[in-house]
C-alpha positions in Angstrom: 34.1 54.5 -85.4 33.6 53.9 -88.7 33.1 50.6 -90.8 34.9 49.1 -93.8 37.9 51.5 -94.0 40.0 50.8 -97.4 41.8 47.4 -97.5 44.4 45.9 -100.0 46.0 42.5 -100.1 49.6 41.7 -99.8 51.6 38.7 -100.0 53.6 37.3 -97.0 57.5 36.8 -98.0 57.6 34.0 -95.7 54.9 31.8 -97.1 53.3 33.4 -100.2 50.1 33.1 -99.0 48.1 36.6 -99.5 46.5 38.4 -96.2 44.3 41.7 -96.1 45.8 44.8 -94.5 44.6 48.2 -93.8 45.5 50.8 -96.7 47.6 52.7 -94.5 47.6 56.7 -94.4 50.7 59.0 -95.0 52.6 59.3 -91.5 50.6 56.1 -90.6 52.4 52.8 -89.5 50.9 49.5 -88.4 52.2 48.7 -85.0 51.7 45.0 -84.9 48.5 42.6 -85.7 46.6 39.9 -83.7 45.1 36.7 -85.6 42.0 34.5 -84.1 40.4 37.6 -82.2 37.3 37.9 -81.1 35.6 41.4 -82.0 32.1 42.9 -80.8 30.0 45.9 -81.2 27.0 47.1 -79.9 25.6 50.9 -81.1 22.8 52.3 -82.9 21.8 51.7 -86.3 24.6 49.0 -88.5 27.1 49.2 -85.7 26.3 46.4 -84.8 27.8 42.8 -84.6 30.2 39.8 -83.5 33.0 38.9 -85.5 36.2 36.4 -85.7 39.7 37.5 -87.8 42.1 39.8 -86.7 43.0 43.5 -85.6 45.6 46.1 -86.1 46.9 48.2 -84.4 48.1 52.0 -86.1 49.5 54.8 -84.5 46.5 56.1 -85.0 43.7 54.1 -84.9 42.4 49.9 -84.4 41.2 48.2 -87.3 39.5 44.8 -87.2 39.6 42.5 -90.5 36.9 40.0 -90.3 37.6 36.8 -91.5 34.2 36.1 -92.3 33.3 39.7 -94.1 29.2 40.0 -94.8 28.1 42.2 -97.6 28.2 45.3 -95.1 31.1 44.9 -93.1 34.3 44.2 -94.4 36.0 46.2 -92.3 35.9 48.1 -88.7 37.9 51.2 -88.2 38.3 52.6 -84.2 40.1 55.9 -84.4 42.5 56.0 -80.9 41.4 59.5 -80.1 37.7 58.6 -80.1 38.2 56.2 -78.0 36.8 56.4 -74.0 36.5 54.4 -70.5 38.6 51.7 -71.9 38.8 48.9 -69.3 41.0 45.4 -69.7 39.6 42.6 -68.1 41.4 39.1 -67.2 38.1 37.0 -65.8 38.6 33.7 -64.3 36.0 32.3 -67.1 36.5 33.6 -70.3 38.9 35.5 -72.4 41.2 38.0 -71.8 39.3 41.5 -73.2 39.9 44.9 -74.1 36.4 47.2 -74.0 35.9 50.8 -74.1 33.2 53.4 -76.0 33.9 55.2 -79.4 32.3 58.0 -81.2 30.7 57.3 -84.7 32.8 59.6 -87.2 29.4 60.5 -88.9 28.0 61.5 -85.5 26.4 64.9 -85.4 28.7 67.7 -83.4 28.3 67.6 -79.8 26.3 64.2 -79.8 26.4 61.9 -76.9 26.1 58.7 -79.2 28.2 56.0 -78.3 29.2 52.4 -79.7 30.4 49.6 -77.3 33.4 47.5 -78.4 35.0 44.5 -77.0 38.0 43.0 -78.6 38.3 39.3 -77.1 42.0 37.2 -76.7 41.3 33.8 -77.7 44.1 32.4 -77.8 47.6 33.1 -76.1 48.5 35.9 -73.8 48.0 40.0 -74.3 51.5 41.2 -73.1 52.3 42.7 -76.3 49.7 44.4 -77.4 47.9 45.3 -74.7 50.8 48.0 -73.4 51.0 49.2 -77.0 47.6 50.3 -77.4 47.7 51.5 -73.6 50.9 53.7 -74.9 49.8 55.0 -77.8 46.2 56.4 -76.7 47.8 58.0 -74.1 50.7 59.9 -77.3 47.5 60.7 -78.6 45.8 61.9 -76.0 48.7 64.1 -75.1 49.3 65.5 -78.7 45.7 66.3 -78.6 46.0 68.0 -75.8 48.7 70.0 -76.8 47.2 71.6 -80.2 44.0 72.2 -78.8 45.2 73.9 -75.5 47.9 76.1 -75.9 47.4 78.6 -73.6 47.6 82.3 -75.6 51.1 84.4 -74.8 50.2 87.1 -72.0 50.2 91.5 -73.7 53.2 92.4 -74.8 53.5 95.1 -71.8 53.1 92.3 -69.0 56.0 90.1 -70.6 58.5 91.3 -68.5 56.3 90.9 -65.7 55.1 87.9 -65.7 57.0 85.0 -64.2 58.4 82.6 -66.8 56.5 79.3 -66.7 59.1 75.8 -67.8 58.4 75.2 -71.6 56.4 71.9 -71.1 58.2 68.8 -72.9 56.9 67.8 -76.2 55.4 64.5 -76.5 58.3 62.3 -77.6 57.4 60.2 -81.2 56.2 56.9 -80.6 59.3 55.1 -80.2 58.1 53.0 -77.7 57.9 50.4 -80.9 60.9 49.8 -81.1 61.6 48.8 -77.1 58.2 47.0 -76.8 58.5 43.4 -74.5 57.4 40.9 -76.3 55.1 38.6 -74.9 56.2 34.6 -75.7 52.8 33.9 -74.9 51.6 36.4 -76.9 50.9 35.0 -80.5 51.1 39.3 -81.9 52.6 39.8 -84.9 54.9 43.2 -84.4 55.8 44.7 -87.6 58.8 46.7 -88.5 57.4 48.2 -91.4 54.0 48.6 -92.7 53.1 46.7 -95.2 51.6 48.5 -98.5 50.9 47.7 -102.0 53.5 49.0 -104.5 51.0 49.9 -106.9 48.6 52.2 -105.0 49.9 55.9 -103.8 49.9 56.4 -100.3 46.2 58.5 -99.3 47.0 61.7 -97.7 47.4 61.7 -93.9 45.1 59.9 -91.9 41.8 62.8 -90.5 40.9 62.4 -87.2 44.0 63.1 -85.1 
């Protein structure tokens, strides 16, 4: 995790009024938004807090925009791949909630530090986004997988001997976007392209992947 991730402002075509967005990275695309949300964290040393405004969703990571910034949040920034024991909840009393664990991006190697999150529904339904972020941690988890596992090929005398194993399938690109159900209840803004600011170049792909 990491807090108050680059931001620019961009004004809505359908009612002029200006909203802050995440600066997206090259490759990057926002998946969809979710106004009125409820965000929480609980870690060591400034990730810490309880905030209202609204959270995005990338193919590669959550950010929250609080719509009450203080002078040292602005922004929260969850990259996917971090992210562990994610749990939703629908409790008779109380809103609908997505929770999990994430790992500080300054975190020393191999540390077991951990910040809590919660990310609260307070109004409307969670059909839309809820699948979405299910989906694309698993992509993730998948490409991951794949880069960091490749098993090595066997000694060139043993190829012949060696029974051929099925390639295993690629992980298809995220198209799941474009067939998403969307939720009536569900007040999730899903976004066809990402918006960006004209004036700013594109940073270079997004780090932790």
């Amino acid at each position: 995790m990491a807090l108050n991730p680059q931001l620019i402002t961009v004004a809505q075509a359908y009612n002029g009024k200006s909203q802050l967005f995440p600066q997206v990275f090259q490759g990057e695309m926002i998946f969809c938004s979710r106004e009125q949300s409820h965000f929480k964290i609980d870690g060591p040393r400034e990730y810490k807090g309880s905030f209202a405004g609204t959270i995005f969703l990338t193919n590669f990571r959550m950010i929250f925009v609080p719509s009450k910034p203080t002078p040292t949040i602005t922004a929260i920034e969850i990259p996917l791949i971090f992210v562990s024991n994610e749990k939703m909840s629908q409790p008779i009393f109380g809103a609908n909630n997505l929770s999990g664990l994430v790992t500080p991006v300054d975190a020393p190697p191999n540390s077991s530090e951990r910040i809590k999150w919660r990310l609260s529904f307070t109004n409307g339904g969670m059909g839309t986004l809820v699948p979405l972020f299910y989906a694309t941690l698993e992509y993730l988890r998948v490409s991951s997988l794949r880069r960091h596992h490749q098993e090595p090929p066997p000694p060139p005398e043993f190829e012949q001997q060696q029974p051929t194993k099925p390639d295993t399938p690629k992980p298809e690109p995220p198209s799941f976007i474009q067939t998403a159900l969307l939720d009536p209840n569900d007040p999730t803004k899903v976004y066809l392209t990402s918006p960006v600011d004209p004036a700013q170049a594109l940073p270079e792909k997004y780090p932790i992947v």
